[in-house]
ROPA-520109 format. One record per residue (C-alpha): x, y, z; residue in three letters. Coordinates in steps of 0.02 Angstrom, whole numbers, padded with zeros to 5 digits, always signed. Example, Ala and Ser with C-alpha at 12.3 -4.5 7.8 and 13.67 -1.06 7.14 Angstrom:
! residues 2
+00615-00225+00390ALA
+00684-00053+00357SER
//
This chain:
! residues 287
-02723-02138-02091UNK
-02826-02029-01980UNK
-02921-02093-01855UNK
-03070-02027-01797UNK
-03166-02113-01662UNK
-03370-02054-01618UNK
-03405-02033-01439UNK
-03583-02051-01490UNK
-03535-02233-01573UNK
-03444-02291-01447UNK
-03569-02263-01318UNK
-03680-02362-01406UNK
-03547-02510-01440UNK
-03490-02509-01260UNK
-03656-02498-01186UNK
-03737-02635-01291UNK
-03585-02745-01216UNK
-03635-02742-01040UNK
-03705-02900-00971UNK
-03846-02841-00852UNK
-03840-02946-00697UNK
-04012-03041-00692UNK
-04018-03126-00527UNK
-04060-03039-00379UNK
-04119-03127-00214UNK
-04294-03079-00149UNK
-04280-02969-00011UNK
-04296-03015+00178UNK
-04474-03038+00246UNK
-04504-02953+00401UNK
-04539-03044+00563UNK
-04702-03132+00548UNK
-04875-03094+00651UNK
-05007-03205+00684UNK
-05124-03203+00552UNK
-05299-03302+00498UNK
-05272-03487+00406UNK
-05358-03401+00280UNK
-05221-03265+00247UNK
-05087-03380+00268UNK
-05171-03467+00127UNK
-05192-03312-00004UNK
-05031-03250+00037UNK
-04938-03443+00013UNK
-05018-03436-00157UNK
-04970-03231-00213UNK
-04813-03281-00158UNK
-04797-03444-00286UNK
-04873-03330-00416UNK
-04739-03232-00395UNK
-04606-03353-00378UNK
-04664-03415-00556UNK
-04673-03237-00657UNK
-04493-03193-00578UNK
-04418-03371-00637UNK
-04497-03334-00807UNK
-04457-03147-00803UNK
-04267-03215-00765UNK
-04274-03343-00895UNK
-04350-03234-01068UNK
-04214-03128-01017UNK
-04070-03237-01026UNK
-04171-03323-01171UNK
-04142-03159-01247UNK
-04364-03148-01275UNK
-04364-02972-01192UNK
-04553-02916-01221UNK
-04595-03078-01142UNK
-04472-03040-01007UNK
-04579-02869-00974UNK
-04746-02945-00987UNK
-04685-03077-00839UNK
-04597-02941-00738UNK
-04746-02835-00770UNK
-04852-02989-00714UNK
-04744-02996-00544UNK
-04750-02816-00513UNK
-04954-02830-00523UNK
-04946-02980-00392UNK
-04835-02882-00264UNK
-04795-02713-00308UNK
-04662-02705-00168UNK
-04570-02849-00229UNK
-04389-02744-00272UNK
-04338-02907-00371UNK
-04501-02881-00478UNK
-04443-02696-00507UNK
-04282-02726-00540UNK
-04316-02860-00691UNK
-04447-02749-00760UNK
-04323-02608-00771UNK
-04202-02741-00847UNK
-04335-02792-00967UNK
-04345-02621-01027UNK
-04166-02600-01028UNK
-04148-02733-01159UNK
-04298-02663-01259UNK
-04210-02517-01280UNK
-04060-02589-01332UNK
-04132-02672-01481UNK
-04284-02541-01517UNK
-04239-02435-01718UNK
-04379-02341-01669UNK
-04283-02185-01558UNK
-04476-02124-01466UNK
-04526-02301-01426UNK
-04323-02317-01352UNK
-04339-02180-01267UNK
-04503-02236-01192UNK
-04431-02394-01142UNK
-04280-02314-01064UNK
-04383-02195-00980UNK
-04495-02336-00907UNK
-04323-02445-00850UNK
-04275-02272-00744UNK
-04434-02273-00654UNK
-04439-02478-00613UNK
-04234-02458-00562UNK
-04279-02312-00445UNK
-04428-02398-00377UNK
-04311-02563-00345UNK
-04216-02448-00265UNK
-04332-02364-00151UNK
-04386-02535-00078UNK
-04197-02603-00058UNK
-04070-02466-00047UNK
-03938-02608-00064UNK
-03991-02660-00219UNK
-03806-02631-00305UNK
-03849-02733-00449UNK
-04014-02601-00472UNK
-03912-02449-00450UNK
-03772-02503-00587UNK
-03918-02527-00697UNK
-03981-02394-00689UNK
-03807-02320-00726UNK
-03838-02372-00900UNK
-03991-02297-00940UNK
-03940-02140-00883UNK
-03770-02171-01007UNK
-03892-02192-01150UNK
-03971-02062-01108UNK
-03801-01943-01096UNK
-03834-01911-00936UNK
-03656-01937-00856UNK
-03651-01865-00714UNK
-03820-01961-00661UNK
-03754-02108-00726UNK
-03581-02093-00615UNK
-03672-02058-00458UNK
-03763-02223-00465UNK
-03649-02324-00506UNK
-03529-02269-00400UNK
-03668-02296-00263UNK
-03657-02478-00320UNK
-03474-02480-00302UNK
-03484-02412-00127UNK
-03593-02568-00073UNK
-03498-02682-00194UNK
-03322-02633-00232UNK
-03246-02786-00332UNK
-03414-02783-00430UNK
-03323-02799-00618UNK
-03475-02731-00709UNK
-03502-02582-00609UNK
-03317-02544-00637UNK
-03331-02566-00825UNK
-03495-02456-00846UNK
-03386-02334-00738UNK
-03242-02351-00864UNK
-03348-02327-01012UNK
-03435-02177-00915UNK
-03260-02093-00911UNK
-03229-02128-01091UNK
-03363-02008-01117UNK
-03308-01875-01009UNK
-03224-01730-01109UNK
-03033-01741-01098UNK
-03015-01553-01070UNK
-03132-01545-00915UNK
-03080-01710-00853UNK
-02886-01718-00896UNK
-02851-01881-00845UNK
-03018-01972-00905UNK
-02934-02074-01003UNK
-02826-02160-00852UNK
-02977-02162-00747UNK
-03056-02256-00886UNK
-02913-02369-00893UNK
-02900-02401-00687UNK
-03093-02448-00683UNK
-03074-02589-00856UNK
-02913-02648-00769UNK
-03015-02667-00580UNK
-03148-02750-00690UNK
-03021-02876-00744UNK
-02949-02892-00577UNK
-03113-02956-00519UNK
-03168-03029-00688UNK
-03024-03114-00781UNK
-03154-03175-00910UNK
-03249-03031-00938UNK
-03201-02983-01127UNK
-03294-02815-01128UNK
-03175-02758-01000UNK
-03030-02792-01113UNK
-03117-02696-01265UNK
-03139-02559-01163UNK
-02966-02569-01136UNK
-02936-02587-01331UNK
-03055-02398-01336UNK
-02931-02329-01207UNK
-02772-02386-01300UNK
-02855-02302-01484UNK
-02887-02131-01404UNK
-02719-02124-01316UNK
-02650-02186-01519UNK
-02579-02358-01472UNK
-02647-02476-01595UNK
-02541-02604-01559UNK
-02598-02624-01377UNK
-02769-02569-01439UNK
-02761-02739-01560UNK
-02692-02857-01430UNK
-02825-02808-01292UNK
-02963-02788-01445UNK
-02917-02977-01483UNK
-02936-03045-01296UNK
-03087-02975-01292UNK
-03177-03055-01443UNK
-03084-03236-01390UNK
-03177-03202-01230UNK
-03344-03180-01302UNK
-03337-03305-01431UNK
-03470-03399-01327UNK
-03593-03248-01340UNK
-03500-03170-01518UNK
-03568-02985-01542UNK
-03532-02868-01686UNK
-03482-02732-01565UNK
-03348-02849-01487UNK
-03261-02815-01660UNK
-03291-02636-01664UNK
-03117-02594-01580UNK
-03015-02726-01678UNK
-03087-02637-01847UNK
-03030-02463-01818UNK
-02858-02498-01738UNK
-02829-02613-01888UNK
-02866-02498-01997UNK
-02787-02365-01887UNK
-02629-02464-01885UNK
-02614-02481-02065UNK
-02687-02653-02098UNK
-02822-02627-02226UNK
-02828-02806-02256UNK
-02854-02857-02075UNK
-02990-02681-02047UNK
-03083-02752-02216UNK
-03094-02939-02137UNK
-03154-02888-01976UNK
-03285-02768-02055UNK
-03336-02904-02147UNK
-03354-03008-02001UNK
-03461-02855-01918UNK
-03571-02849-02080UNK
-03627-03045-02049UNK
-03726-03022-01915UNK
-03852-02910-02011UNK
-03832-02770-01878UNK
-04021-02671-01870UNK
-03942-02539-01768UNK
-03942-02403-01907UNK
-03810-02274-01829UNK
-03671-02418-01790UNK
-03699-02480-01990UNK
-03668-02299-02048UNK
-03518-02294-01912UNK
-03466-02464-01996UNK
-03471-02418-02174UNK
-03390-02247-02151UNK
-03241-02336-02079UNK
-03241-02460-02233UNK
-03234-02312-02335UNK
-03080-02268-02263UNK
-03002-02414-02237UNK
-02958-02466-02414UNK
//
């Protein structure tokens, strides 16, 4: 059979397989001046308040409770405004939100807002890698690419074994057009393959591989790398961690394998309304 793979499908699937880096230490406080009892006071107490909305902030996110992440992050923001950390988790706050927001103008809003809390981070701790590789992403959902590679090649700059910023790299070359970019493809490939060097357990890596090894027509490869991947994740399981696996199967030849792994794809009630359509159009073929 045919294959035909969406850019625009993919770039959703890869994306929504990134695991945004939550922790961030607070930045360095400046030398200290003498100040009134009273001050020392106030700011001992801001600087618990904030303490407590960034370990809750931290904690809804990993919890996977995202508007209550951005209420907490919001909270810390209000508290000290020039607190990059506080920034930086309210842009991943929204970052999330517009991963699992149907609604494409309340997505966009939310990806708009993550931009301005990233750059913001940013202005208040140019080193913040973590920040810059962040925002990297939005700017991929967004289709920006060449915004999106500037970034997070900033981050790689002041991180280089950094396996996340090379595997938003790698999927940021999977979206660069083979006939301006001739060797995309291998670049994509280099930047997974650095993400593994770094990461050996970071499945994403390998199913961004497993995209590499379907555009270039290996299937076999592309079901090997496809299958590391999704043993990798099992502890975090995704529907888009089977994405690959479906259409080399069915690529391959192996309708039976392509309809058991869309099956397995169906059962976790994806809401994402473009990926189901991508799903079923691929069961239509694969039969």
């Amino acid at each position: 059979m045919t294959l035909t793979i969406s850019m625009r499908a993919m770039r959703r699937t890869l994306m929504a397989l990134v695991v945004l880096t939550l922790g961030v230490g607070l930045a360095a406080c400046a030398a200290p001046t003498p100040i009134s009892t009273a001050t020392v006071q106030a700011t001992a107490v801001a600087n618990k308040e904030l303490q407590q909305h960034l370990d809750a902030a931290r904690a809804t996110l990993k919890a996977g409770k995202y508007d209550e992440a951005r209420v907490e992050a919001a909270a810390a923001v209000q508290v000290d405004a020039n607190s990059t950390d506080a920034q930086y988790l309210l842009g991943n706050a929204y970052n999330q939100l517009a991963g699992v927001e149907a609604d494409m103008q309340k997505r966009q809003t939310y990806l708009t807002n993550a931009i301005d809390a990233y750059l913001a981070a940013i202005k208040l701790d140019a080193a913040n890698d973590a920040a810059y590789t962040n925002l990297a992403t939005v700017y991929y959902q967004n289709a920006q690419f060449d915004d999106a590679q500037k970034q997070v090649e900033q981050a790689l700059k002041l991180r280089p074994d950094d396996p996340t910023s090379h595997y938003v790299l790698g999927t940021i070359y999977l979206q660069r057009d083979p006939k301006v970019v001739t060797d995309a493809f291998d670049k994509a490939q280099s930047e997974f393959e650095a993400a593994i060097k770094s990461d050996t357990k970071m499945g994403a890596a390998y199913i961004g591989l497993a995209n590499v090894n379907l555009f270039k027509g290996d299937y076999k490869l592309a079901i090997e790398n496809a299958q590391k991947g999704i043993d990798l994740t099992q502890d975090s399981p995704s529907p888009y961690s089977y994405w690959a696996m479906a259409q080399a199967q069915c690529a391959a030849g192996d309708k039976a394998g392509g309809a058991r792994t869309i099956t397995k794809i169906n059962s976790f009630n994806v809401v994402d309304t473009l990926f189901k359509r991508q799903v079923q159009a691929l069961a239509d073929k694969c039969k």
